[in-house]
N, C-alpha and C positions, 0 to 999 in steps of 0.2 A: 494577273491583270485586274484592274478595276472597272468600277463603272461608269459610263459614261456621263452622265453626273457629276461624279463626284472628279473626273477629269478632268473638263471643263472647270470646276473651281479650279482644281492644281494649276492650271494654266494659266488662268488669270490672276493666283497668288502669286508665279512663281513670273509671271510678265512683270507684276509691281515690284518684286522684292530686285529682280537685273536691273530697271531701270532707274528705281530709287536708290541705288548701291553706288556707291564712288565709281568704284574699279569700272574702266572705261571697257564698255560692249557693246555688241549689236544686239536688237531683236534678230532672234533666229527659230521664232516658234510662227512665222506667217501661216505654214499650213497643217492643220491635225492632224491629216493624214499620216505626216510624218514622224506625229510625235509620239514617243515610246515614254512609259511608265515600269521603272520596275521595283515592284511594292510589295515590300516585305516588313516586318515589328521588330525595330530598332533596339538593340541590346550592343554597350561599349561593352569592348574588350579587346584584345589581342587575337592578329590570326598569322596564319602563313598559307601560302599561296601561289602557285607559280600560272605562268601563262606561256607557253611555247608556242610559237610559232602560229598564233591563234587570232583572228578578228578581234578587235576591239569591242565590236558589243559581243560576242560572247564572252569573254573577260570580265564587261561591267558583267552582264547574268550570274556567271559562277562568283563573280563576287557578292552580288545583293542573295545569291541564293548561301553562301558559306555566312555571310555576319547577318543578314536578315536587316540589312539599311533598304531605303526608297531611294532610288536613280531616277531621276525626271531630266530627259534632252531627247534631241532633236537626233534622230538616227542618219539624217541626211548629214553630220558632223562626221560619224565615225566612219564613214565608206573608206575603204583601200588601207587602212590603219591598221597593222600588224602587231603585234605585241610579241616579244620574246626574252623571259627575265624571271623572275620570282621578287616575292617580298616575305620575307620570312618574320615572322613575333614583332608585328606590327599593328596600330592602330588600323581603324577605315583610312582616316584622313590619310595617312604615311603612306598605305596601299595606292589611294585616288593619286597623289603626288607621283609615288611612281610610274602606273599605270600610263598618264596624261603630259610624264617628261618629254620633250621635245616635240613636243604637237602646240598649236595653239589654243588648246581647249584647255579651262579651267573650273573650277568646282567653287560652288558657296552651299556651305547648308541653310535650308529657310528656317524659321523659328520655328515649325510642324515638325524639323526633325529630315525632314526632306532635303537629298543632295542633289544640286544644281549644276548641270553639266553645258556651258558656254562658250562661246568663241572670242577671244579678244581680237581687237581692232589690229589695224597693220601687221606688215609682213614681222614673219620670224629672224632675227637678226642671227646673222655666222652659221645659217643653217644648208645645208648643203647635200648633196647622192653622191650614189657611185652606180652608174648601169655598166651594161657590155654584154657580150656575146662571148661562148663557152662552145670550142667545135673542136672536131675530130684532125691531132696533128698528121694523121696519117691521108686522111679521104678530104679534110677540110670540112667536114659537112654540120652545122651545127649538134650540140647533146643536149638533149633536152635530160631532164630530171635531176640535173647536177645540184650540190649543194653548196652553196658560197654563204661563208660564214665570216662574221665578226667577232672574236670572241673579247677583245675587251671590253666592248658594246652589250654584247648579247645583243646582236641583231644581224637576221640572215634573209635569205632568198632561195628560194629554186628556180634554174633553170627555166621556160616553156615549152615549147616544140620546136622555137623556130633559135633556141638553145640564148633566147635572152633573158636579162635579170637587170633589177631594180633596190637597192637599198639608200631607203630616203631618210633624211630629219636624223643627219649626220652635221655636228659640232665641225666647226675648222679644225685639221690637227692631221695626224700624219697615223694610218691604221695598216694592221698585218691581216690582207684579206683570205682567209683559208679557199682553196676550190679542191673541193675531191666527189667521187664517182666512185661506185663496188667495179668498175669494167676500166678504172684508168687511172694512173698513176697520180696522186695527188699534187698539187702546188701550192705554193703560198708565197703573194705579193705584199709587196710596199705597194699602199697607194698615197699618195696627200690631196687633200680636199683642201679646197678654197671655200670662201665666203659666196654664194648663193650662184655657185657655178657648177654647174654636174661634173661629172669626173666621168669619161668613159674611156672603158680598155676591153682591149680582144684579148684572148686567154686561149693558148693549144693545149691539150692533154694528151699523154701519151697512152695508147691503149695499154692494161695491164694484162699479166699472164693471165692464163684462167685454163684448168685440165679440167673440166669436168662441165655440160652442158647447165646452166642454171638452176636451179631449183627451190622452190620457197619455201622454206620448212618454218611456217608460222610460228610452231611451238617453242622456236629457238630466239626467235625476233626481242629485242628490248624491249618489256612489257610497258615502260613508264614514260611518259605517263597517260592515266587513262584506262588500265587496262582492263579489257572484258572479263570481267569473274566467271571463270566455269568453262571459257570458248578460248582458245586461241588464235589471233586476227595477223593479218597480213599489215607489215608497214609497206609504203609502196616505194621503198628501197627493195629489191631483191637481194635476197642473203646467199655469196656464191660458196659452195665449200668442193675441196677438193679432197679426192679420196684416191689412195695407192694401192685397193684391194679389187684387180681384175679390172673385167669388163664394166665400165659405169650400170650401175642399178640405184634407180633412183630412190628405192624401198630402204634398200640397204643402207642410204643414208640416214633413218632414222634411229640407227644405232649409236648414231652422237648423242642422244636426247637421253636422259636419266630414264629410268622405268621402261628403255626399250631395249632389247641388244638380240644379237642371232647367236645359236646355241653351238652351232657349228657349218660347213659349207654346204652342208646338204639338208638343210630343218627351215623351218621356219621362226618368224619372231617371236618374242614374249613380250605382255605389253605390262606391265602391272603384276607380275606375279601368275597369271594365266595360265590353260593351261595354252600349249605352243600350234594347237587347231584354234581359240578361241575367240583370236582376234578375229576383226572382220574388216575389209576392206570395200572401197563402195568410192567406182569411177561412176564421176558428175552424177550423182545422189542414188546410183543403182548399184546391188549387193555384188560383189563377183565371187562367187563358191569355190571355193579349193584353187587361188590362184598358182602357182606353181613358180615358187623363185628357190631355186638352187644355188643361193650365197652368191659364190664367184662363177660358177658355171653360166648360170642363167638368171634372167631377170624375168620379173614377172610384167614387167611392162615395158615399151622401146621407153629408155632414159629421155630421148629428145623429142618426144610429142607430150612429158609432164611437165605442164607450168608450175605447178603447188603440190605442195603433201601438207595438207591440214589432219593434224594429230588434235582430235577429242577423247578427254577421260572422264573423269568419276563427273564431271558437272558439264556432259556434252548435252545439245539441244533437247526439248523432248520428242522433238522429231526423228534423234537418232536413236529411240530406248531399244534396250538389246541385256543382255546379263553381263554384256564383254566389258573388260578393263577398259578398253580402248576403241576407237573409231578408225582408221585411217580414211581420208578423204583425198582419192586421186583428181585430179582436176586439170583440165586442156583447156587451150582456147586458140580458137581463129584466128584471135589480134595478135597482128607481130607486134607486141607493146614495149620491144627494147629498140625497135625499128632495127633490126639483127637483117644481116643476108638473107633473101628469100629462101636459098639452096641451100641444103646440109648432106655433106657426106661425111660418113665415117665410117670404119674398119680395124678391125684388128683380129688377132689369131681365132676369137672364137664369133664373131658378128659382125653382120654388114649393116648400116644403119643409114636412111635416108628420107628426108624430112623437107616439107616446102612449104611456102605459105604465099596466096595468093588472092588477087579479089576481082569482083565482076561489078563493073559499074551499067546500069541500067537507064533505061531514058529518062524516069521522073525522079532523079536524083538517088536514088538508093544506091546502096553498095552492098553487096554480098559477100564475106570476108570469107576465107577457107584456109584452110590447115590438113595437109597431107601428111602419115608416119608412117613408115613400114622399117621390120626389121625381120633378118633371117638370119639363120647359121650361114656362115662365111665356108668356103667349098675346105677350109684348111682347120676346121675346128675338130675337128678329131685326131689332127698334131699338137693342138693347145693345151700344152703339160698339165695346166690345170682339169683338162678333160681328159686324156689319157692315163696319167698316173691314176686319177680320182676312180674311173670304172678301171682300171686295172685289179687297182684293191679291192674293188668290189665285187668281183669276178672270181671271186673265192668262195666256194661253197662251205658253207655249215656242215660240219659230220653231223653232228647230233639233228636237228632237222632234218638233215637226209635221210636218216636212219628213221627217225619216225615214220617217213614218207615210202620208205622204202618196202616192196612188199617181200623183200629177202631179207630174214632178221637175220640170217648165219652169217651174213658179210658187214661186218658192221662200219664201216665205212666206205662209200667209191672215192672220197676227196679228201686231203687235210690240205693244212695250210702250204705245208712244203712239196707238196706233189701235185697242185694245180695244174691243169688241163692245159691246152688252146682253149685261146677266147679270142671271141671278136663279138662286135658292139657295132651300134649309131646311134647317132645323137642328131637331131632335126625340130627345129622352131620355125616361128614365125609369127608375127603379131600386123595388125594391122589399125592404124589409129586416123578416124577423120573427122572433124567437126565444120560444123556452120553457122557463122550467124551474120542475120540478116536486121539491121534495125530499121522499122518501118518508119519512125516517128521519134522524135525524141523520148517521147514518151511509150515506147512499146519496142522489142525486139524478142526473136521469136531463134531457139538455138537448136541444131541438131547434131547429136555423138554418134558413132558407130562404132564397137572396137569387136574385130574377130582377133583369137589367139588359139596357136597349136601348138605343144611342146609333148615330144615322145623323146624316149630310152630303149632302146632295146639292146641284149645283151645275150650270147651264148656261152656255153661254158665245157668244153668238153674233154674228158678223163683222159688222160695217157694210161689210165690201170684199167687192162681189161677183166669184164666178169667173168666171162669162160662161153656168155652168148654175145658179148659184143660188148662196147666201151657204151660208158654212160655218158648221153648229154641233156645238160640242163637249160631253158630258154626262161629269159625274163626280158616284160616290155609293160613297160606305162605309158599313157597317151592321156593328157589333158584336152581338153577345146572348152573355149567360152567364147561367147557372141553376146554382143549386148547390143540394142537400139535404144536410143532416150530423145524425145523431142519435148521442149519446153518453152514456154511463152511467157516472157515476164511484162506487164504495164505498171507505168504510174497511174495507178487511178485518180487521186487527187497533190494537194502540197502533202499531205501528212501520210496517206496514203499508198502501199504499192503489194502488187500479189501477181501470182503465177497459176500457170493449169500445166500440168506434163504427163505425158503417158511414158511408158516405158515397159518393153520386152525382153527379156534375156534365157540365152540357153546353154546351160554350163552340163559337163560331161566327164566323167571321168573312169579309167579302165586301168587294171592291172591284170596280166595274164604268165601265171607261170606254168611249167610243164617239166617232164623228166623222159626219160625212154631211153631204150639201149640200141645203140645203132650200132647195125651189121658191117660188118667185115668191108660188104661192098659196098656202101653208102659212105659220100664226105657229111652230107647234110639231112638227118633221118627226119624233119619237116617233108625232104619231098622222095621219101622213097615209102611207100606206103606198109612195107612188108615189114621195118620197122618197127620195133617194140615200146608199145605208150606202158608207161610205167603210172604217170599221174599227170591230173592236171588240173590247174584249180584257177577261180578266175575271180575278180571285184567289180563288177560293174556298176555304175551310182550316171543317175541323170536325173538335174534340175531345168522345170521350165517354167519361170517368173513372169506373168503379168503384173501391170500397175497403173493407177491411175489415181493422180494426185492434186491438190490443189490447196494453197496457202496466201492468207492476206495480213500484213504488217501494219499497224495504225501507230503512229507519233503521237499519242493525245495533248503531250506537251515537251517540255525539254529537261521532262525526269521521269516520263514514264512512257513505256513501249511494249505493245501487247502482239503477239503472233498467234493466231489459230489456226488452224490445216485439218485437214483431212484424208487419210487417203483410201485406197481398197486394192486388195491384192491375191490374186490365184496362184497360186504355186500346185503345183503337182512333181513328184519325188518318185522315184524308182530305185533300186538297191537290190543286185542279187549277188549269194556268193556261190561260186558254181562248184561242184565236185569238194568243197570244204570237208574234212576228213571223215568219209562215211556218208556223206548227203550233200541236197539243198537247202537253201533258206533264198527266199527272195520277197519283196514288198514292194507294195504298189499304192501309195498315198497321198490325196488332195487333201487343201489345206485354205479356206477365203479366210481371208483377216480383212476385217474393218478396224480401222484407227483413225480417233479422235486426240489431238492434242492444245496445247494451248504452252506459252509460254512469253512470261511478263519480267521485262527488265526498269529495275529501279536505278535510276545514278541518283543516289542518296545524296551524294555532291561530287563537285568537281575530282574527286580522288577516290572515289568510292561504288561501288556496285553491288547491289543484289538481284539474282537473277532467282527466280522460281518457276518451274515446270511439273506439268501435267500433263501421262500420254494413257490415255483410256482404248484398251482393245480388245475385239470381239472376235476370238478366231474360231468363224464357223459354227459359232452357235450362238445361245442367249446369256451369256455368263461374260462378265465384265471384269476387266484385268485393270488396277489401275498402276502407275508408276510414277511416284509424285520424287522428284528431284530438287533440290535449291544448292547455288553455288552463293560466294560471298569473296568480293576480290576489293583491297582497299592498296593503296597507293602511297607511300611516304618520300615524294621527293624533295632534294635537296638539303636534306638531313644534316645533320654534324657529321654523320656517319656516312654518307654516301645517298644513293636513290634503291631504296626498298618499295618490296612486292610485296603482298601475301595475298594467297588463294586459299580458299578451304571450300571442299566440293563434297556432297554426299549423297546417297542415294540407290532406289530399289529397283533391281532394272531384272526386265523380264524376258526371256529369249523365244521366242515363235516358231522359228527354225534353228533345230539343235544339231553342231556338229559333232559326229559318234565315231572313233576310234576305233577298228578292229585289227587285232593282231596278223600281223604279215608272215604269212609261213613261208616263201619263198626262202629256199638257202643261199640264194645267192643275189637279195633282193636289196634293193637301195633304203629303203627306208623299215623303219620296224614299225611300220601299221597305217593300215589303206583308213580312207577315214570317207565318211559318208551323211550327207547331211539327211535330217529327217523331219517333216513337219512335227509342232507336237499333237496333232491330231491321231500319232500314230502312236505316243506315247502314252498316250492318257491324264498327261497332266504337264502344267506349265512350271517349267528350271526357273528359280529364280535366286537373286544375290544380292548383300545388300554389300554397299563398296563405301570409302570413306577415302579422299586423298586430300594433299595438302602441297602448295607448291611456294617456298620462298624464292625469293629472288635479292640481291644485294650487289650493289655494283660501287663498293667503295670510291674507287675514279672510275676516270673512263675505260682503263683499257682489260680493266679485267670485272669480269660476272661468274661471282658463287653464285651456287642454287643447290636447293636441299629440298628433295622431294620425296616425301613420307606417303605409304600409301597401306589400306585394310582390306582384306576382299572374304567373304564368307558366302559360299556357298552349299546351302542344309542339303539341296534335295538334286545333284546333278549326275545325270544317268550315263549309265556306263552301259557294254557290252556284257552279259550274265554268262561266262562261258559254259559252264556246266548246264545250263540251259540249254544253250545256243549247240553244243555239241551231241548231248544224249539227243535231244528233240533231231537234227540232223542224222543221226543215225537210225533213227528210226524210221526216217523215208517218210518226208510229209507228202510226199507228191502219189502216196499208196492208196488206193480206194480204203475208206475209215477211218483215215488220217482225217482228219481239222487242219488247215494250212495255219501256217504259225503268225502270227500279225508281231508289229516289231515291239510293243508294252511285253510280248511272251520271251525277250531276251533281253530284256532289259533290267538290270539293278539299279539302286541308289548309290551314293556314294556324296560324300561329305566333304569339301576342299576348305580350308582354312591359309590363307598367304596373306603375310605383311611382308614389309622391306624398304626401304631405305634406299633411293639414287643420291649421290653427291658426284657434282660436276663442278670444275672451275675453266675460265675460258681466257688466255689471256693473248689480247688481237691488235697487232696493228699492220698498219696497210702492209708491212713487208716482210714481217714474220706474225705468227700466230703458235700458239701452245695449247690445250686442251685436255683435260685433266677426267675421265668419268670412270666412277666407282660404283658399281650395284650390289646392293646383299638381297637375298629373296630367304625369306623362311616359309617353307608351302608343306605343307602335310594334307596326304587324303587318307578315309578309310572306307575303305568296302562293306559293305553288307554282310558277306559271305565271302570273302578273303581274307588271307593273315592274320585269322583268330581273333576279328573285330580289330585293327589295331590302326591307330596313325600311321602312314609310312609314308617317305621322301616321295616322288613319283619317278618315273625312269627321267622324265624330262627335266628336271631340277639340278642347275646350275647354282648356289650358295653365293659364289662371292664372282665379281668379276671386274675387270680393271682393264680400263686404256688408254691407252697416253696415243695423242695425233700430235705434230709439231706440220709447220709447214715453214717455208725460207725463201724468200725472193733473192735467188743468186746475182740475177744481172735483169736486168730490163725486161727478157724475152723470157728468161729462166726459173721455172721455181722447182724447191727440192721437197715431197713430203715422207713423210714417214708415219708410221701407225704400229703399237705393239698392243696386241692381247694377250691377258693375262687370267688364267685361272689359278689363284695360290693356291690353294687347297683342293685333296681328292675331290671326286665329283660323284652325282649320283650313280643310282647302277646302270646295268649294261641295258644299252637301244637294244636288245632283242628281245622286244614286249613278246614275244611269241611264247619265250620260256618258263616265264610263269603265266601267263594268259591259257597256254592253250596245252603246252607237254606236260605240266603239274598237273592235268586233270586224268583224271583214274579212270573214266568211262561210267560210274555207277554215283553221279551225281555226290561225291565227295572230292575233297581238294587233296591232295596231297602234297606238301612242302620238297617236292621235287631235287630243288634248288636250295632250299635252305630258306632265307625270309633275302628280302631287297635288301635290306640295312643292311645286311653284310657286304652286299656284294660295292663294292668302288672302283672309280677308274681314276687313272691318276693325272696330277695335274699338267694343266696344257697352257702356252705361251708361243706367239707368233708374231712374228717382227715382219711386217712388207714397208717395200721403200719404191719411191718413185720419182723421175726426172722428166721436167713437163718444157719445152719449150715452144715458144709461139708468135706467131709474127705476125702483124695487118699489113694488106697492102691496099692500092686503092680501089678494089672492087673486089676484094676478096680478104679470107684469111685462112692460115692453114696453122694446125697444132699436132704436135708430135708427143707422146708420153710412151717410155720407157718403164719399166716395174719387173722389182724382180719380188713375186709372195714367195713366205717363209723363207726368209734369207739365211737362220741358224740352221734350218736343213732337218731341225730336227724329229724324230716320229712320233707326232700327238692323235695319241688313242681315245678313238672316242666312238667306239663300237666295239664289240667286245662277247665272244661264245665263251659260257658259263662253265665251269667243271660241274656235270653232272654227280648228284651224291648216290646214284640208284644204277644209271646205265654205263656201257661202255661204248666207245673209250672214252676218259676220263680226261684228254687233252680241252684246250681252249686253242682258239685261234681269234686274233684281233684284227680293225681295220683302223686305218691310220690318215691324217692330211699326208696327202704326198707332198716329199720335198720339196726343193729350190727350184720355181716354176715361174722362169722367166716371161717377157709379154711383150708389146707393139704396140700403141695405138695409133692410126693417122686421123684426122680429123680434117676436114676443107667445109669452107661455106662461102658463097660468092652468089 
């Protein structure tokens, strides 16, 4: 903007030069108030340019800001003036013509070099609309958010609420009007327009199928144009996808997106090369510690109370800094904002699911909006093939394990693979999701989250081989819980202006307990016969309890620069014991205040371009200052010769606060191969950090299909591990003994060096009635230990190499759609999930390591591929809807290994025994909402 001064001249020159000019006009600069200047140093040339769907004056903006011309008019012109088009390797002038086609406003440049933006006299000749109304064929009820498009034109509309639209400064002539919705079966009309008559038509849509509860997975959304470099952003189209793997988890659909995938049913994700603890996840801006999603079994959150998964990587906020590849952001809300049924039921063999949304209206006008979720194990989920076959296999004890544990070396086995016992198990969940929000003012609304979750296993295992004093049985049981509270109050403070204050509490918990004993002749259940013999028992226990208190304010200085500062403060307190661990205890007890200061400044360099730069400065606990300076860089090339291109490049040094630590799982008959347990670094003695680099193209030749190639670096020099030969001589020698020093957790702790690049390639190819989907991930990750495998690089047990899936989806009939999903691992894989056997039985006792095992590079599992297929049908009626999905996982039947006992080179016996996906494990799902 200029000065006022030198304003007033412009406007008295540019009065003279209108009304001295032929071309018939009005004055239309009567009042300053309304009049706009945009003053930039005038250089010809050629540009390109597009404007979607955008205001008219911000089109002149990004245009005086892309060629650096002066726009002088009267902003009371361009009110309700859409724009949607491009102008590509054009003059200014050729741009202004298009920009200004069929409106009555016209352009003169003055002799200063300044372009003059006017209104001619009389009506516009053979100019004409199209409005109407867009509603529900089933309920009759207007849709709002539809998209009705022109595409000879290039000129369209959305929907409102009350499901109407408007497309105006339409030529005489006869157009093909598109209508489509993600939730309903597309149409496309013939309309004809007459000369200066609107045209209006009522429009039904058919509701479309849809198996799977909504979900917005930002990262997948069409970046262009526009797109935020470094952040992943919501279009506010919702993006539905449908999946034929189990019970819906809405996590698990982040294994569509390149750089994510799940290792197998019972692991969790990898985000970037990672290791598969090190993501982090964080409902409505709060951490959740060790969530617990068992692939197909279980999910880690009820599917139908998440609105959004917002995925940040190497260039997330600096509000989010952390070491991790990845951010995931779960996210709810109140507002029914698809205006969907208030009631949701759903069920199938493994969960019941039930979800409502409702609101309180008040006397002085407010409304208090709410959102109810709850999900539990369904009373029939321990017939759900996928959970019985799954702890079936698992319910096979380790010899060699056992045998360690065992305190009768003469008998070297109670179990092998083919002489497994009686077992019996349960499996039992339940989550609970509630939010609030209440807007006071237009300007201020104030929101509250609440989420409890429980997910336990428990599992027995008992010998049909007797010892000679009674048969062996074996007990294994996990039990998660997290509770979080979060209230937050966001205002406008000014136009340019907006900030929040939030507290937030949470208590995350987690246990594993396994045991052994020989039970007598007369006992079924040697738990409750006390005269029973305890052989071992060993246990993991780990509890977080996070406070927080936070506050952040946003300022728009102008319309190319945007600055955010924050601050937050935060007590964490951590606990960790491991009980009877072979020979002793070890347990720790650590607080941990972190103060953090951030700041982060977004440039849009121009209309197709972005740099973002961040700074997160933190104080944990004492006077020493951490910094993490991040910048992303995201530019835009639409409407190319070649199609609509992306590119992202994001980098950056990110530092972790609270580190999650790995310990090896001796259980022989235990689900996962290592308990893991978070630890402030206060306990560590110094802060993990990483420096990451990624890159994200994006290329959408036409419409119906988008390549993306996402390249990613992660190094990490200094990230600590569990030091077992520490961790075991110190536990053997009874810290809990008067003279003993209790051991603090820096005194088991190693270094260890992670190095991972790799490579996502995905292709997507989508139309409303079929869909195809194409992703491919390579990960190259090497770590070395300190004081393991002779200093050397090695693969890690968690490291998958190459991985491939192909989704398809198929609109059978109206009501019907068919999908299908195949995982593919071509190539062996790394070694065997029993981190125990080099972790903890290679160690000697005398603080050296022994090669037990041999080295990991040798050891491989071979390759695994899985085909699930699914038939979704669904039907609206007028106050309700009901969906049925059928699915049958692993339809080739066949047994993929992917857990794996080692042939010992030292002890006996010498056998292996594997765990495998169980077979062809058919499913249900019913779904109702009214």
């Amino acid at each position: 903007m200029i000065s006022s001064g030198l304003r007033s001249i412009l406007q008295l020159g540019c009065l003279l030069v209108i009304f001295c000019s032929p071309i018939t006009a009005y004055p239309v600069f009567a009042n300053s108030a309304h009049f706009t200047v945009l003053s930039h140093k005038y250089d010809e040339q050629r540009f390109s340019i597009a404007y979607r769907l955008i205001p008219l004056d911000q089109a002149l903006g990004e245009l005086s800001e892309l060629t650096g011309i002066d726009i002088l008019y009267d902003s009371r012109l361009t009110i309700n003036i859409i724009l949607n088009g491009s102008s590509a390797n054009k003059t200014v002038e050729e741009i202004l013509d298009d920009m200004l086609r069929n409106t009555r406003l016209r352009f003169r440049r003055s002799p200063t070099g300044t372009y003059l933006i006017y209104q001619v006299r009389g009506p516009m000749a053979n100019l004409s609309s199209i409005s109407g109304i867009i509603r529900n064929s089933a309920t009759k009820d207007p849709i709002s958010g539809v998209n009705v498009y022109i595409e000879s034109v290039e000129r369209g509309s959305t929907t409102n609420a009350e499901g109407s639209f408007l497309i105006d400064r339409l030529t005489v002539g006869t157009y093909l009007v598109r209508v489509s919705h993600v939730a309903f079966e597309p149409r496309t009309i013939r309309v004809s327009v007459s000369a200066s008559i609107r045209q209006h038509i009522d429009v039904e849509l058919i509701p479309a199928a849809i198996n799977v509860e909504q979900v917005v997975i930002t990262d997948l959304v069409m970046p262009l144009p526009n797109m935020r470099a470094g952040q992943d952003f919501a279009e506010p189209d919702p993006l539905f996808l449908e999946t034929s793997s189990g019970s819906p988890d809405a996590l698990r659909i982040l294994s569509e997106i390149p750089g994510v995938r799940f290792q197998n049913p019972l692991s969790d994700m990898l985000l970037q090369g990672s290791h598969t603890a090190q993501h982090r996840i964080k409902l409505e801006g709060k951490t959740v510690f060790g969530p617990l999603s068992m692939g197909r079994i279980l999910s880690a959150f009820s599917p139908y109370a998440v609105r959004r998964l917002r995925l940040y990587k190497a260039g997330f906020p600096a509000s989010q800094g952390s070491s991790l590849s990845g951010v995931i952001a779960v996210e709810q809300s109140a507002l029914n904002l698809n205006n969907a049924d208030p009631y949701l039921l759903q069920t199938d063999l493994n969960a019941l699911n039930f979800r409502a949304y409702n609101y309180l209206d008040f006397k002085d006008g407010q409304q208090l909006n709410l959102m109810t979720a709850v999900r539990t194990h369904s009373p029939w989920s321990l017939q759900h093939p996928a959970v019985s076959k799954t702890l079936d296999s698992f319910n096979t004890a380790d010899p060699l394990l056992l045998n360690r544990l065992s305190p009768n070396p003469d008998r070297p086995h109670f179990f092998s693979s083919s002489n497994a016992g009686v077992s019996d198990y349960s499996l039992k969940f339940y989550d609970l999701h509630f939010s609030a929000l209440q807007r006071h003012t237009d300007l201020s609304s104030t929101t509250l989250t609440l989420y409890a979750g429980e997910s336990s296993i428990e599992s027995e295992l008992r010998s049909t081989q007797n010892t000679g004093a009674g048969m062996l049985s074996l007990s294994d049981g996990y039990n998660w819980q997290n509770q979080i509270f979060n209230l937050r109050h966001n205002r406008l403070i000014n136009l340019k202006g907006a900030g929040s204050v939030s507290a937030g509490l949470s208590r995350h918990q987690y246990g594993q307990n396994y045991s052994g004993g020989l039970l007598l002749p007369d006992s079924d259940d040697w738990f409750s016969n006390k005269s029973n013999i305890l052989l071992y028992k060993h246990g993991v226990h780990h509890l977080v309890i996070l406070g927080s208190l936070a506050a952040d304010y946003t300022h728009e200085w102008d319309s190319s620069y945007q600055l955010t500062l924050g601050i937050e403060a935060s007590l964490s307190k951590s606990e960790a014991s491991f009980s009877d661990f072979p020979g002793g205890e070890f347990d720790f007890d650590e607080k941990q205040y972190l103060l953090t200061f951030y700041s982060e400044s977004e440039w849009f360099l121009t209309s197709r371009s972005q740099l973002i730069a961040g700074m997160r400065i933190s104080m944990p606990g004492s006077y020493t200052f951490y910094a993490e300076p991040r910048i992303a860089y995201g530019i835009d090339f639409p409407d190319t010769d070649a199609g609509n291109i992306s590119v992202n490049i994001a980098a950056g040094l990110f530092r972790e606060f609270m580190k999650q630590l790995p310990v090896a799982n001796l259980s022989p008959n235990g689900l996962y191969a290592s308990n893991r347990f978070w630890i402030p670094v206060s306990g560590i003695g110094y802060v993990p950090y990483s420096w990451h680099l990624s890159g994200d193209i994006r290329w959408q030749p036409y419409e119906p299909l988008m390549l993306r190639v996402e390249p990613y670096m992660k190094w990490e020099p200094n990230s600590p591990v569990i030091a077992y030969p520490a961790l075991m001589q110190n536990t053997l020698d009874s810290p809990g003994k008067a003279g003993h020093s209790p051991l603090k957790p820096k005194d088991i702790i190693e270094l260890s060096e992670v190095v991972s690049t790799g490579i996502g390639i995905s292709a997507e190819w989508s139309r409303t009635t079929y869909s195809f989907g194409l992703v491919y991930n390579y990960l190259y990750l090497r770590q070395k230990f300190s004081d393991r495998y002779n200093n050397r690089f090695i693969e890690p047990y968690w490291s998958e190499p190459h991985q491939i899936t192909l989704s398809s989806r198929l609109r059978l009939f109206t009501n019907t759609t068919f999908t299908s999903r195949i995982e593919i691992m071509p190539s062996s894989r790394g070694w065997a999930w029993r981190q125990a056997y080099y972790d903890v039985l290679a160690f000697s006792g005398n603080n050296s390591y022994n090669e037990l095992f041999g080295s990991p590079l040798e050891d491989r599992i071979e390759p695994r591929y899985q085909l699930d297929i699914g038939l979704n049908w669904s039907r609206q009626f007028p106050s309700s809807s009901v969906s049925i999905t059928a699915e049958i996982i692993n339809l080739l039947g066949n047994s993929n290994e992917f857990d794996r006992g080692l042939r010992s080179l030292l002890l006996t016996p010498s056998e292996t025994y594997s765990r495998s996906i169980s077979h062809m494990q058919p499913g249900i799902s019913i779904q109702l909402t009214f």
